[in-house]
Structure formats: structure tokens, C-alpha cells
N, C-alpha and C positions, 0 to 999 in steps of 0.2 A: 607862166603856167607850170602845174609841178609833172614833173617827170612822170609816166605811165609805169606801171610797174607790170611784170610781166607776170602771165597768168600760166599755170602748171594743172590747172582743174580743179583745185580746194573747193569746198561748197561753199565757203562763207565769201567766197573771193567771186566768182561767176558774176553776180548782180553787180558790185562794187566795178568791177574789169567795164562789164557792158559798158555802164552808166557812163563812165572816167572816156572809154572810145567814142559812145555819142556826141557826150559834151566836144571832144579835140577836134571833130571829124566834123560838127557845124560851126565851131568859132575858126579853126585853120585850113581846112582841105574839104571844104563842101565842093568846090567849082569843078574837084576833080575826077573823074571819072570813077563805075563803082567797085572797077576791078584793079584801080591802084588802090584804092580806098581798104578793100577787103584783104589786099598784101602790107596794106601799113597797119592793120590789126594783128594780121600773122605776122607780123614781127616781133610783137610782143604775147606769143603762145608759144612755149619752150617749157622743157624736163616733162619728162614722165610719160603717161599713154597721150597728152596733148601734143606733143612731138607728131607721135605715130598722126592722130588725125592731122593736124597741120600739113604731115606733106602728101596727104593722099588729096586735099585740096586744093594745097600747089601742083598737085600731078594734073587734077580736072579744071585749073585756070591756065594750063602750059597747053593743054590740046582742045583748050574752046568745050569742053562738054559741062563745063558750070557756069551757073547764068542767074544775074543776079538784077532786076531791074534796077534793085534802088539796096542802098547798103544795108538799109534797117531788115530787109528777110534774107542780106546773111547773117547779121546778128540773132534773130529771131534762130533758125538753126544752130548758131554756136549753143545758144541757151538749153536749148533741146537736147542736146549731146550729151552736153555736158550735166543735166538735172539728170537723165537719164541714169548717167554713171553715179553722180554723187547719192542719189535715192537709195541706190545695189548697195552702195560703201555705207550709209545709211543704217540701212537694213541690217546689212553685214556685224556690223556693231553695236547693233541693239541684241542681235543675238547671241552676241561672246558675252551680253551680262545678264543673261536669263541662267537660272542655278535650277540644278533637278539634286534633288536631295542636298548634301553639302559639295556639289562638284558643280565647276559652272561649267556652261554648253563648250567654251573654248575646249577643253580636254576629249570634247567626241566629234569636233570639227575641225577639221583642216583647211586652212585658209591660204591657196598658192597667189 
């Protein structure tokens, strides 16, 4: 089986991540519980703001306040998060190529 590649939050990357975790997670490690299940995905969420959320979900599986029946609605959440942010970055970028007169929007937008 080929190696998982780890996911940083790209938007073309999200579906392809999901997809690649279901498949691993019902051919090798269905039997196994849904909160190991959902630490063997955050293994492979690293660099960038995915960081950041990763360990605020490792903070809420360390003290039992996250709760997942079945692995597919924390998947279902990953997606969510992360469409959420890729839409903004999206957006963000449609509007650096919008031009008002010969100057594009980049020069009256600041983008931290």
C-alpha cells in the first residue's frame, strides 16, 4: 500500500488526504478503536495553521472532551475546517487579480 502523504491544508490536497485515510483505515485498522483511529490521521497533519488545529484536538482527545462515534464524523469535521479556510484563501486570491483602472486590487490590499 503506498505511503500517506501528509496533509498541511492545500485545497487540492483535502479530498485526495480524506479519500487515501478511509481507504488505509477500512483495509488496515477498522477493528481499532475511533480515538486511535483519529490519532493515526493526525499523524499525518503537520506544517502550517494544520499544526495549530492538530493540537488543539490532541488537547480535547488527552482530556476526553472529544467524542467521536465512528471515525467517518471526524473526518467529516476535518473537511469542514479545512474548506472553510481554503474558500477565504480562495477568495483571497481571486481578489489580488481584480484590476481597477491599470492597478490591480493587490496594491490597496494587505494580506498578513
Amino acid at each position: 500500500m503506498a505511503k500517506l502523504q501528509t496533509f498541511n491544508r492545500k485545497t487540492r490536497k483535502v479530498s485526495g488526504f480524506l479519500t487515501l485515510c478511509k481507504l488505509y483505515i477500512r483495509i488496515r485498522i477498522k477493528e481499532i478503536v475511533v480515538k486511535e483511529q483519529i490519532q493515526w490521521v493526525l499523524l499525518y497533519i503537520q506544517e502550517e495553521s494544520a499544526d495549530i488545529w492538530k493540537e488543539k484536538i490532541l488537547e480535547d482527545l488527552e482530556v476526553d472532551t472529544l467524542e467521536y462515534a465512528m471515525i467517518e464524523e471526524f473526518l467529516v469535521d476535518l473537511k469542514k475546517e479545512f474548506s472553510k479556510r481554503d474558500n477565504k484563501i480562495i477568495k483571497m486570491a481571486e481578489l489580488k487579480k481584480v484590476e481597477q483602472r491599470s492597478r490591480i486590487i493587490e496594491k490597496f490590499v494587505q494580506v498578513s
